[in-house]
C-alpha positions in Angstrom: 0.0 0.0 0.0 1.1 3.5 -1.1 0.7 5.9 1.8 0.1 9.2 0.0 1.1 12.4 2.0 -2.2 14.8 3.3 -2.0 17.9 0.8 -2.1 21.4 2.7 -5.5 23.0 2.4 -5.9 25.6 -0.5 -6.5 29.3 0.1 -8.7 30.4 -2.6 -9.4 33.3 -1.9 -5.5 34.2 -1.3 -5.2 32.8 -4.6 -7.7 34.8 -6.5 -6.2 38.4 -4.8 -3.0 37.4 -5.8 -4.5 36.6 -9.3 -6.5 40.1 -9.3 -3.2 41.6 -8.5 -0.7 40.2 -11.1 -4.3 41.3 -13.3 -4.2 44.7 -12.0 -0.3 45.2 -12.8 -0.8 43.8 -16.1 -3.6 46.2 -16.6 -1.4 49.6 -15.7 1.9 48.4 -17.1 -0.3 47.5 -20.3 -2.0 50.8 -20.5 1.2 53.1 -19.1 4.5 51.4 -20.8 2.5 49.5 -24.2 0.3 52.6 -24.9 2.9 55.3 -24.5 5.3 53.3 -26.5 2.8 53.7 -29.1 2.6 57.2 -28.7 5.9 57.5 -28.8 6.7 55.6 -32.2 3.3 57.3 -34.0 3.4 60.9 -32.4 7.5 61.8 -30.9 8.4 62.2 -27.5 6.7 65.6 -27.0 3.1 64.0 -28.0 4.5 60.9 -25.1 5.2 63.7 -22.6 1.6 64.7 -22.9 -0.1 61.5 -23.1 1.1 60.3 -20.4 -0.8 63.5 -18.5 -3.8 62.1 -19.4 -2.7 57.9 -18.8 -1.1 58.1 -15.7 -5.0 60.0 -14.4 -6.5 56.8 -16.1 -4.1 54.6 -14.5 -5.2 56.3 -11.0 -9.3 55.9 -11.7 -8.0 51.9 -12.1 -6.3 51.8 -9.4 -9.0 53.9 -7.1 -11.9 51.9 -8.7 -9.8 48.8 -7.9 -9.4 50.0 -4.2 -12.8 51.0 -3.6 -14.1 47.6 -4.4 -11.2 45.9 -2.5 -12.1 47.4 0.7 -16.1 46.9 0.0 -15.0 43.8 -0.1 -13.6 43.1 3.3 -16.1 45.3 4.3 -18.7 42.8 3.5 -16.3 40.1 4.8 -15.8 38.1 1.9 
C-alpha cells in the first residue's frame, strides 16, 4: 500500500487576490508602458510627454476603482 502524504488545504481566496493583483499590474503596465510606446513611435516624445498626462489620471481611476471595491470587499467580509 502507497501511503500518499495529506496535501495542505488551499486558500482560494489568497489565490484569487493574488490573481487580481498580477491582473491589475498587467492592466497599468499595459496601459502606461504599451500605450505610450505607441505614442511615442506614431506621435515623438513631445506627444508621449503629454499623453502620459492624461494615462497616468487613467491609470489612478484603475487603481481607485480597484481599491474602492477591495475594501467593500472586506467590508462585506468576503
Amino acid at each position: 500500500m502507497s501511503a500518499e502524504q495529506p496535501r495542505p488545504p488551499t486558500d482560494y481566496r489568497r489565490e484569487r487576490r493574488r490573481t487580481e493583483r498580477q491582473l491589475l499590474l498587467l492592466v497599468l503596465g499595459t496601459l502606461l508602458i504599451f500605450g505610450g510606446f505607441l505614442i511615442y513611435l506614431i506621435y515623438g516624445g513631445t506627444a508621449l510627454i503629454t499623453g502620459l498626462l492624461c494615462l497616468v489620471p487613467g491609470a489612478g481611476v484603475i487603481l481607485f476603482l480597484w481599491g474602492l471595491l477591495s475594501l467593500i470587499e472586506r467590508w462585506v467580509g468576503e
